[in-house]
N, C-alpha and C positions, 0 to 999 in steps of 0.2 A: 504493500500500500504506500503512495504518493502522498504527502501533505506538501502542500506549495508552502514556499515562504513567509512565515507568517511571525514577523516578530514585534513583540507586543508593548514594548519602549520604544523611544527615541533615545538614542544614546548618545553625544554630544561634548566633548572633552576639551576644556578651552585653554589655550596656553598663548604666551607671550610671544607677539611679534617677531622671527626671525631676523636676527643682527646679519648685516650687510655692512662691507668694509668701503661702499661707494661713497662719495662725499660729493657735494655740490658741483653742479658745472661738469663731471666726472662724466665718462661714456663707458655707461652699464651694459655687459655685452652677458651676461648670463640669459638662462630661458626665463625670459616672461610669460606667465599663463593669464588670460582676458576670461572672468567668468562666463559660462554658458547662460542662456536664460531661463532653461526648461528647466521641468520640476524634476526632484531628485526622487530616485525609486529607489534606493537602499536608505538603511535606517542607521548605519554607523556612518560618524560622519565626526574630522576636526574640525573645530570653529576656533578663527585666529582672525587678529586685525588683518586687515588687506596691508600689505605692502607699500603699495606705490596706488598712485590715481596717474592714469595712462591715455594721453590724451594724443589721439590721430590729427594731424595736422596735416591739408594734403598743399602742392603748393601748384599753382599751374603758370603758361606764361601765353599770354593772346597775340603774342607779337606772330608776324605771318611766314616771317623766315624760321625756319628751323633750325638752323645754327645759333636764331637770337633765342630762338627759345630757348635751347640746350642752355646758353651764356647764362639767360635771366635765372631760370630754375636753378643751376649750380650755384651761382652768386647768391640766391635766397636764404638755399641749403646753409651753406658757409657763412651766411650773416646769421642766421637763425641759431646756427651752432656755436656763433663766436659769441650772439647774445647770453644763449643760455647759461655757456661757461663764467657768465660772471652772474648771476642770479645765483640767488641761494636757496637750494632747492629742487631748483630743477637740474635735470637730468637729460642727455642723449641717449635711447634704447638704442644701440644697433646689433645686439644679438639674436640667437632665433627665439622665434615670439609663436607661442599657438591660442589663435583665437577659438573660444567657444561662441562667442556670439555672432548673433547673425549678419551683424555690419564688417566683419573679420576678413580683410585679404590682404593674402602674400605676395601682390604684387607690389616690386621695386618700382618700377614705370610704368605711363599705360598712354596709348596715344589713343586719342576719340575726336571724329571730325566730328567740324562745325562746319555747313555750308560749304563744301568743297575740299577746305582748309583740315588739318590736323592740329590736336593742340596735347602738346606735352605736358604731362601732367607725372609729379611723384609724391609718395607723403614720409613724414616726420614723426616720431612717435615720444614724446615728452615725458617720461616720467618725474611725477610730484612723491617727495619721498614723505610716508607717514608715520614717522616716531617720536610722534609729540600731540598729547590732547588739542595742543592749542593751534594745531596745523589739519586740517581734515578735507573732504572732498571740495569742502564750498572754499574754502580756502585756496583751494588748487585750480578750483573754473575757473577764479577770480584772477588769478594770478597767470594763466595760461594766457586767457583770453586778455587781459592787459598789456603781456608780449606781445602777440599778437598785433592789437591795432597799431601800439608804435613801434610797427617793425617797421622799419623805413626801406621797403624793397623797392627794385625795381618798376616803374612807371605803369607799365603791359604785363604786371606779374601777379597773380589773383591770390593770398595767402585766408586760409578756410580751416576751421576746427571740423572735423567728421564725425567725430565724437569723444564721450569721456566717459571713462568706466574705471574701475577698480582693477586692481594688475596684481601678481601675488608671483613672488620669486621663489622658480624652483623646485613646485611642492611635492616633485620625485622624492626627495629626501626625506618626505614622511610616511614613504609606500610602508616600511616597516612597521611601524606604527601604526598605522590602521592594518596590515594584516593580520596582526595582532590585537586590536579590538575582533577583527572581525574571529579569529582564530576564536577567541576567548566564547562570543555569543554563539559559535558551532558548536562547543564541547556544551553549554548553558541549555540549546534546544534539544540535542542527545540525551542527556539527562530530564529534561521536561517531556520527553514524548518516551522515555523510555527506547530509543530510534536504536537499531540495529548498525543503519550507516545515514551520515550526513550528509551529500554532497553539493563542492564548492566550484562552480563555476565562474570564468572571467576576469580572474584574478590577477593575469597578467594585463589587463588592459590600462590603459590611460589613469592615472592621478586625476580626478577630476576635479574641478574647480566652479564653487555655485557661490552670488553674493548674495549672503544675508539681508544687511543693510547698508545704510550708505558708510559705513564705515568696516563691516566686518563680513568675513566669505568661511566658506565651509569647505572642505576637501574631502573627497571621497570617491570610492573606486564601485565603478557598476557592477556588481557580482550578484551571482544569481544562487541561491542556498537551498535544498531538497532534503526531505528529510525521509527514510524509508523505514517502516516498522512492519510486525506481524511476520517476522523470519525467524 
């Protein structure tokens, strides 16, 4: 006999923010993970401050030559960059990055005509670092989008936030840790059904990554858990 998964808490373990040796201005090359939106179907699950607020910037340039455009977009890039590094705070992403939300692409470039014309376009990804009460997501719109207007780019060069989400570094390094919750509530349902054998699928997949609130995200891995008795 089959009983589906069926576990009857929320289990929920909350710990301290993950120290990071990045400093202001600094270009963070580690995995950033961007929470998914969908609802989460397993019931173990870390809840930690989100990391960073990770803010897509895309930059494009309307000029009609394509060399000027290449020129303006580079020059945006490298003013953008040379901005940041004196900001306190903020951050260059340029490591690998996995999006779970639905606004999420890995495109470096992307050329989209207008009327005949092509217009180059790339984007920027900003990380606001959160390890401070008195620093949080509205803090980081604020301070994102304030770059932003006086960025003083070029003339024919269009500078756009895409969006802003919560960013969490790295949370491979928690897979032990919840295999081990999860480990722990398999032996817990064995014992409650009296179960012959447990089984755990999915295990190996993805650290996944869901925001809470505007401050805090949950991690956790989509595993599928079976439990068989009557042997």
């Amino acid at each position: 006999m089959k009983l589906p998964r069926r576990l009857p808490t929320f289990l929920a373990v909350t710990f301290s923010a993950l120290a990071l040796s990045a400093h202001a201005g600094s270009t963070v090359t580690g995995v950033i993970v961007v929470p998914y939106e969908g609802q989460r179907s397993t019931s173990i699950a870390l809840v930690q401050p989100a990391d960073y607020v990770c803010a897509t910037v895309a930059i494009s340039s309307r000029e009609k030559d394509s060399a000027r455009q290449a020129d303006d977009v580079r020059n945006t890039v490298n003013l953008l960059s040379a901005t940041i590094a004196k900001t306190p705070r903020l951050q260059i992403h340029q490591g690998p990055l996995r999006f779970f939300s639905t606004g999420g692409s890995g495109k470096i470039f992307s050329s989209t005509s207008y009327g005949g014309s092509s217009q180059l376009s790339t984007s920027v990804r900003i990380l606001y670092k959160l390890d401070d009460p008195e620093h949080d997501a509205f803090s980081a719109s604020v301070a994102v989008r304030k770059l932003v207007d006086e960025l003083k780019s070029p003339a024919q060069t269009d500078v756009r936030i895409v969006s802003v989400t919560l960013a969490v570094d790295s949370p491979e390094r928690q897979r032990e840790r919840l295999l081990s919750l999860i480990r722990d509530s398999a032996d817990a349902m064995k014992k409650t059904f009296n179960a012959s054998e447990v089984t755990i699928g999915g295990l190996d997949g993805a650290v996944l990554v869901r925001q809470v609130d505007d401050a805090s995200v949950e991690l956790f891995i989509d595993y599928q858990l079976s439990v068989t008795t009557g042997k």
